[in-house]
N, C-alpha and C positions, 0 to 999 in steps of 0.2 A: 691670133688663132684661138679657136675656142675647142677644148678638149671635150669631149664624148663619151659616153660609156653605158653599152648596153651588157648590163650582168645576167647571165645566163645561169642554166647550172650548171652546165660542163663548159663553156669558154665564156669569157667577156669579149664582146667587141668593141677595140676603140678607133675612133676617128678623130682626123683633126679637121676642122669647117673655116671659114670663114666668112664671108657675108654673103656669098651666092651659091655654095659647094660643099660639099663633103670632100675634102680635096685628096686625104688619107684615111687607111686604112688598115688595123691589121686584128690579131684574137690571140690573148693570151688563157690559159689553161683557168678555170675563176680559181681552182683550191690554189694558185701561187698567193693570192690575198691571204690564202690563212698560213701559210708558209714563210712569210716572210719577203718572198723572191718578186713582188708583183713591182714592187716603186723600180727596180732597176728596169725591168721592160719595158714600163711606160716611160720614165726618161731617155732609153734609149729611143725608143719608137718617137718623141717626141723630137729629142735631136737638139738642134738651136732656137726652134722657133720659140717663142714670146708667147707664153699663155696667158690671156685676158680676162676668161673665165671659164667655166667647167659645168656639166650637166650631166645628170645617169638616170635610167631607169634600170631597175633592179627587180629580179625574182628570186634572188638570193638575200632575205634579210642581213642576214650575220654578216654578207660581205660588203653590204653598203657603208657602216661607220668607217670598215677598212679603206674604203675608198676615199671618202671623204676625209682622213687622217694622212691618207696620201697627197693628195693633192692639197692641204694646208701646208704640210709640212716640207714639202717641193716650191710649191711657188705662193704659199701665203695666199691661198684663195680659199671662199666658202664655196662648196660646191651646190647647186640649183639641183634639186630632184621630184623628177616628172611624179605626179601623183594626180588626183581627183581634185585639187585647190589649185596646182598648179599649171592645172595645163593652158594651153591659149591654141585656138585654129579651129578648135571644135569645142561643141555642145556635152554633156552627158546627160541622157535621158536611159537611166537604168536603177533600181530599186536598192541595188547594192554597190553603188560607185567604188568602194576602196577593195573591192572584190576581182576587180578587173585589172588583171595583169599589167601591171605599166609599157613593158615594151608594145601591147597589144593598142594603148593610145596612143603612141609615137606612131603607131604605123597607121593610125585614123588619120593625124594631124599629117602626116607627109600626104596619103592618098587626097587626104579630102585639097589639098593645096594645089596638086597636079591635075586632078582630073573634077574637080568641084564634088558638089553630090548631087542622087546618092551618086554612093562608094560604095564596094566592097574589096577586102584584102583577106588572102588566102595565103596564111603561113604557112609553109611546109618544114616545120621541124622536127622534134620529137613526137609533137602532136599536128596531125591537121588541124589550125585554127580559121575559121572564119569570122572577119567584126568588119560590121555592118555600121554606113554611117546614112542616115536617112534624108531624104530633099531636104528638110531642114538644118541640115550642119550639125546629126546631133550621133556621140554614137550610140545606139540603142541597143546593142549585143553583138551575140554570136554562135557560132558551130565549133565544136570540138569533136572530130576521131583520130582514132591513133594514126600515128606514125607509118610513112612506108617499112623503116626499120623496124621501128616497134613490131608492127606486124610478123617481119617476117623472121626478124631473132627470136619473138614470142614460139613461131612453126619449130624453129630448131632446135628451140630448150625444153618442148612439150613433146616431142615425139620422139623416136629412135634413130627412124633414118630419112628426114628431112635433113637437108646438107641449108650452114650458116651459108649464104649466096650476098655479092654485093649486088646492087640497087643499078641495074642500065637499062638503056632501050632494048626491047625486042619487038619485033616486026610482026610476028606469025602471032596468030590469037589461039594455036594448037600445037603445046608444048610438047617437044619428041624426046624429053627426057625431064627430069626430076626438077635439075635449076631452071629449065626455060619453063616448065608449068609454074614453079611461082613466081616467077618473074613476070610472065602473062596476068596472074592474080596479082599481084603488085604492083605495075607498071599501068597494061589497060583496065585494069580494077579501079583501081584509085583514078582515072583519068575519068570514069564515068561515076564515080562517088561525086568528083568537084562539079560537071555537068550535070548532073539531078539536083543537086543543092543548090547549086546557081541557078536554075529554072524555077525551083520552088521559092529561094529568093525574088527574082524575077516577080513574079506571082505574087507575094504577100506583099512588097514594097510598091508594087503596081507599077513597073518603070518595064517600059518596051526597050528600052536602051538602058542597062548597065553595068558600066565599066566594074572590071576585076583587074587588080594588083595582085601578082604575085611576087612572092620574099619567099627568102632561107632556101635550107640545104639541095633541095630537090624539086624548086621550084622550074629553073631552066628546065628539066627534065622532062616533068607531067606537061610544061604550058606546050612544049612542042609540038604538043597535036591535036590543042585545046583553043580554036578560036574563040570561044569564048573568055579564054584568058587576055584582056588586051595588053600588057606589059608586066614584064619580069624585073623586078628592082632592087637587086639584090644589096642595097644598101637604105634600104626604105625605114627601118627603124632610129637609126645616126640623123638621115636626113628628119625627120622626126625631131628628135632631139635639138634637133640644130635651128627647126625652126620656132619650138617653143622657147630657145635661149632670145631667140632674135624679137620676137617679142612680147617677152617680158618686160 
């Protein structure tokens, strides 16, 4: 089995793969890497199985040595880390290649694998990301806005009586109280953010037909009512990962 690991800032997520699958998965906290606590999680998460080799992308500098100390020290492996030299599945055609987030090439190199290109992938996690992979196989950018959360803890912690609200569907576009108006502004807000930006995508790529991927936290949520979204893949970065081990 091949271990995984996308380092986040607030959780890591690992997966174990093997030649066709991301077959497991779980998220441990990322500060356990500076704590101390992280090898026992991962050993436990790992279990019996036989690890072969090992791959991360990281937006946590400080916590990738940690990781790579772990897994020498567990099972005597170097571990492979996705960067702009190493990636494989895709192209990059961007001005600034070591600029661009690693977990955001895992998720070119899965999309572009399932659905050819172009591609586009629409991260929904702290930030809305959108990266873009061109007919050519190459990824050439993307879109960055904040967060559903972001957004709506930003209302709570700048006004007085804006109430902290969690993140669900709501039906009605005419809130009859305080949490369903932003939840309206967050929910069918951000639902026509990804529809505008995909059209003008759309438009600038010249593609009458283009597939979107969605990933992370609140992706199942927004694609619910977004044909335009064609699949929800909530493990798309791992898978990622798993296919730049495979062919290396």
């Amino acid at each position: 089995m091949i271990l995984l690991f996308d380092i986040g800032n607030t959780h890591t997520h690992i997966g174990l793969a093997d030649d066709r699958r991301v077959a497991q998965q779980t998220d441990i906290p990322t500060l356990t890497w500076f704590g101390g606590g992280a090898a026992a999680l991962v050993k436990k998460f790992t279990g019996k199985n036989k690890i072969a080799g090992a791959v991360l992308c990281s937006v946590v500098p400080r916590a990738t040595p940690l990781v790579r100390k772990t897994v020498h020290a567990v099972w005597k492996l170097n571990t492979l880390e996705l960067n702009p030299k190493t990636i494989r599945g895709v192209g990059i055609d961007y001005p600034q290649p070591n600029s661009i987030g690693p977990d955001r090439l895992a998720n070119a190199v899965a999309a572009r694998q399932r659905f050819g290109a172009p591609v586009v992938v629409v991260d929904f996690g702290t930030a809305v990301t959108f990266d873009v992979v061109d007919s050519r196989g190459n990824y050439i950018g993307g879109i960055i806005a904040p967060g559903l959360a972001v957004m709506t803890d930003y209302l709570h912690e700048k006004t007085a009586l804006l109430p902290k609200i969690k993140i669900r569907e709501i039906k009605s576009a005419v809130g009859k109280s305080t949490e369903q108006a932003m939840l309206v502004g967050a929910v069918h807000g951000y639902r026509g953010l990804v529809r505008e930006l995909i059209a003008e995508l759309k438009r600038e790529l010249g593609a009458k037909h283009l597939p979107v991927v969605a990933t992370g936290g609140y992706a199942k949520l927004i694609a619910a009512k977004l044909p335009e979204i064609s699949a929800v893949a909530p493990d798309l970065t791992l898978e990622g990962l798993r296919l730049v081990w495979q062919r290396k």
